[in-house]
N, C-alpha and C positions, 0 to 999 in steps of 0.2 A: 419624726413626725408620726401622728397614728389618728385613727380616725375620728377620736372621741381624745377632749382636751383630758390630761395626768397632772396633779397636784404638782404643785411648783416648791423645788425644792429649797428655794431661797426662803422661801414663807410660811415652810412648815414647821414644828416641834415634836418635841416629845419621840412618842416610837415610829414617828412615818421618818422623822427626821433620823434618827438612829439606824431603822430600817438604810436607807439612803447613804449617811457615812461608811457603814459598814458596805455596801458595796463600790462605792467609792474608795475605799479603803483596799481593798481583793483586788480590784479590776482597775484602778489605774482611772478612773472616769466613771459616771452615773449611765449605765446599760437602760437603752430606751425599755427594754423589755421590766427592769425596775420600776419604771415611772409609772408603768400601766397596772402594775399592780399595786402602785401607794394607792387605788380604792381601794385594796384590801389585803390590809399588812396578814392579817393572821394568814389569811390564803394564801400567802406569800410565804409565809413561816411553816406551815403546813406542807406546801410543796417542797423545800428546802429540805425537811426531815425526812420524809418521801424518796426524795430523792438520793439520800445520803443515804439511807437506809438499802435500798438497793442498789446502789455504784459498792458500799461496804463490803456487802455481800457477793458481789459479782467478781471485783478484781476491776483493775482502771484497764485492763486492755478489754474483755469481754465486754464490759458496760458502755464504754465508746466505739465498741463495734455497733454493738446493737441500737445504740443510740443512733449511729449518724445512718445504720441502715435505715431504723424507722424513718427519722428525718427527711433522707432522701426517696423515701416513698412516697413519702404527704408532700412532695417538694416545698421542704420548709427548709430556705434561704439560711433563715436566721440561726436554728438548730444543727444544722449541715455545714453550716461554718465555723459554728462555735463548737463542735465535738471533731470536725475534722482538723481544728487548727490543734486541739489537744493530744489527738492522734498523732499528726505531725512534729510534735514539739518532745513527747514525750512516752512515746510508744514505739511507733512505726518510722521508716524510712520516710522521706515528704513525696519519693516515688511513690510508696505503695497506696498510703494516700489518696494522691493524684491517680493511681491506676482505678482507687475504688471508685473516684468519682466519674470517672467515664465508662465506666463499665469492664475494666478492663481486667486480666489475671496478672497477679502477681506472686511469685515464689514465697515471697515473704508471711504471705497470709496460708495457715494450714488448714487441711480438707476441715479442722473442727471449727475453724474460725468461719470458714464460707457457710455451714451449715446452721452456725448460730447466725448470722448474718440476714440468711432465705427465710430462717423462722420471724427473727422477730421482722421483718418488713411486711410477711403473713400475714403477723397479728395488727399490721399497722395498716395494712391497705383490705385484706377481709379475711378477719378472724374467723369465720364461720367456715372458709373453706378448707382452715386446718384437720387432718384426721388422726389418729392412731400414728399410721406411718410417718408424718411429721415429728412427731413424739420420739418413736423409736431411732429416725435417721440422729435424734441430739443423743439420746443415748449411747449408741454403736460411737458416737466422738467421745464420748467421755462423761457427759451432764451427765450427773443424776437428779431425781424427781423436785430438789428442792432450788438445783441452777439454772433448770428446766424454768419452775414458776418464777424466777428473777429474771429471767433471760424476759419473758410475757411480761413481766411488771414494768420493766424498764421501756419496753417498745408502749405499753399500752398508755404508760406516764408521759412518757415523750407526746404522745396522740393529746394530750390533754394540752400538755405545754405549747405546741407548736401550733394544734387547731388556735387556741386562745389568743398568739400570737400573729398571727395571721387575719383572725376574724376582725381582730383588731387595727387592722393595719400597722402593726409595728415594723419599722423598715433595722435591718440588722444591722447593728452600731455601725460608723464611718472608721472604726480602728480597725477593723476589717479588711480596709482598702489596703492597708501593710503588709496582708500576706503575698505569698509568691503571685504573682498574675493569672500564672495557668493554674494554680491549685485554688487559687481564688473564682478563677471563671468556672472551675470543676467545680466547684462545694457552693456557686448562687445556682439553686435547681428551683426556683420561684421568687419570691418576689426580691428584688435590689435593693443592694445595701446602698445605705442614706447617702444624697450627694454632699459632697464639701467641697468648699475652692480649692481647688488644686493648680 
């Protein structure tokens, strides 16, 4: 459900309906966060390359750190589950995960990962109070100048993604409700994933 009615995908053609198979097709089910953007396939298509573009460049562990950091900054529900279930699935331990989502330390995450982590949530909660020394702390871990602006692209794209989704009322798919309980209660840091009879 979202706040504002999303083109029905029974009834659609052409490229909103293609749009729509195709992530039907990825994901098992039509992701509400799809439907709100069948108004606008290309901004869809636009984000998608955006996004591919710097997860590419990042690496799938950096990119989903920084992702569900940002996420869990803006406490966005929807994004903070969907990058921590990736995390879980195919990166990290479902411990350390679950550690990140309470705030907690874990072994498994290195002093380079915590440091990309403080930055991009920085740039997601106030970019302006970033200096110099933020800079350098990613450098001393290893970035250089070019994983540094990917590491910011990613956290800033996220702000786009999850404000949009949020402003919207999109509630975060009900397939959701399958992760672990407590890693699921860790990764809803805003708004609740969509009810279904259970």
């Amino acid at each position: 459900m979202a706040y504002i009615a999303t083109p029905d995908p029974e009834q659609d053609s052409g490229p909103l309906a293609d749009m729509f198979a195709a992530d039907i097709e990825y994901r098992g089910y039509l992701p509400n966060y799809t439907k709100l953007f069948g108004h606008r396939p290309g901004l869809y298509a636009a984000w998608k390359l955006m996004a591919g573009e710097v997860s590419g460049s990042l690496g799938v562990r950096n990119y989903e750190l920084a992702t569900l950091a940002a996420a869990r900054a803006m406490r966005s529900s929807y994004c903070s589950l969907a990058h921590g279930k990736v995390l879980a699935e195919k990166v990290l331990q479902a411990d350390t995960v679950l550690a990140i989502g309470i705030g907690a330390e874990s072994d498994e995450l290195t002093s380079a990962d915590r440091a990309l982590m403080r930055f991009a949530e920085a740039v997601a909660t106030d970019a302006t109070r970033i200096t110099m020394s933020d800079i350098e702390d990613l450098r001393r871990e290893g970035f250089d100048d070019r994983a540094i602006f990917d590491v910011a692209a990613a956290a800033s794209a996220r702000s786009f993604f999850s404000k949009m989704l949020d402003a919207l009322g999109a509630e975060p798919d009900a397939a959701y409700w399958d992760l672990d309980a407590d890693l699921r209660d860790a990764l809803t840091v805003g708004r609740p994933i969509e009810s279904v009879d259970r």
